[in-house]
N, C-alpha and C positions, 0 to 999 in steps of 0.2 A: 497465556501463551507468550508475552511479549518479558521481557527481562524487566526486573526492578526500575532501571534507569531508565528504559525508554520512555515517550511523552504522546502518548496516544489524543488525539483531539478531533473533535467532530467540525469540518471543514463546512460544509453545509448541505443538507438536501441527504442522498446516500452516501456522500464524500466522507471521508476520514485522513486525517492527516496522524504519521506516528513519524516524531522525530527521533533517529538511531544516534544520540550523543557519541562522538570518537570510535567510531564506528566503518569498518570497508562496505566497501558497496557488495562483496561477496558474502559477507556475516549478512547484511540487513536484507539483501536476494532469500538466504539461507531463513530466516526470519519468517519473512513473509510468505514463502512458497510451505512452511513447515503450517504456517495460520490458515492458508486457504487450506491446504491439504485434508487441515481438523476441520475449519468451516465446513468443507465438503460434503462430511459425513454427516452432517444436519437436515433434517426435512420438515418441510413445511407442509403439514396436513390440511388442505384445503378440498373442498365437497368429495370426499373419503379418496381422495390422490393427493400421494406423496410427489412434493414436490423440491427438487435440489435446490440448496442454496449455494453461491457460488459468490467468488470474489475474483474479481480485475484489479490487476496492482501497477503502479511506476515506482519505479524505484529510481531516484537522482541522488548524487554525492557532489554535494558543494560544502565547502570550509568557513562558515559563517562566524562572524564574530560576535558578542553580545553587543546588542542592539542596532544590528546590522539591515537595516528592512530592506533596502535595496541585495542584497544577496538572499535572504532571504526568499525574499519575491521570484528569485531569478530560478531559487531553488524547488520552491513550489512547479514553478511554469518549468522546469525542466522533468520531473516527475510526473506532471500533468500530459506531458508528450509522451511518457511511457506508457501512462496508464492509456491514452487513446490508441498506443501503438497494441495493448493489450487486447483493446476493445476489437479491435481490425483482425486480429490475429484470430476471434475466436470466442473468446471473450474466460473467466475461468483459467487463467495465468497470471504471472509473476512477468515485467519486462523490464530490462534496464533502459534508461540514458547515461552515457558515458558521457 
């Protein structure tokens, strides 16, 4: 589901980090709301009930330079505000930080 260039990474625990290289925050919204959508349609058969899988997403757009870890960091922690802003909302969305 994700494009050749992007850079999917397991952040830790159920976390996942995908970085969208040069990339609008409207494309990588687009992205990720298109991957939960598929996630969606998956089910987890547990004692004969199907059961939804679902994803909470943040989505931050910061300009990081190579080997930038202080924007990095700032990028992460801005994303991590959306996905809780996800998690509030309902949980099973896509949220930006602007």
């Amino acid at each position: 589901m994700l494009r050749a260039y992007d850079i999917p990474a397991r952040y830790g625990g159920d976390e996942f980090i995908i970085f969208f290289p040069d990339t609008s925050l409207e494309v990588a919204y687009t992205v990720l709301e298109r991957l939960r959508l598929q996630v969606n349609k998956e089910k987890i058969i547990q004692n004969n009930a199907a059961m939804p899988v679902t994803i909470s997403a943040g989505v931050a757009g910061v300009v990081v330079a190579e080997d930038d870890e202080i924007a990095l960091e700032h990028a992460i922690a801005k994303a991590d505000r959306a996905l809780y802003a996800s998690k509030r909302e309902g949980r099973n969305r896509v949220s930006l930080e602007e």
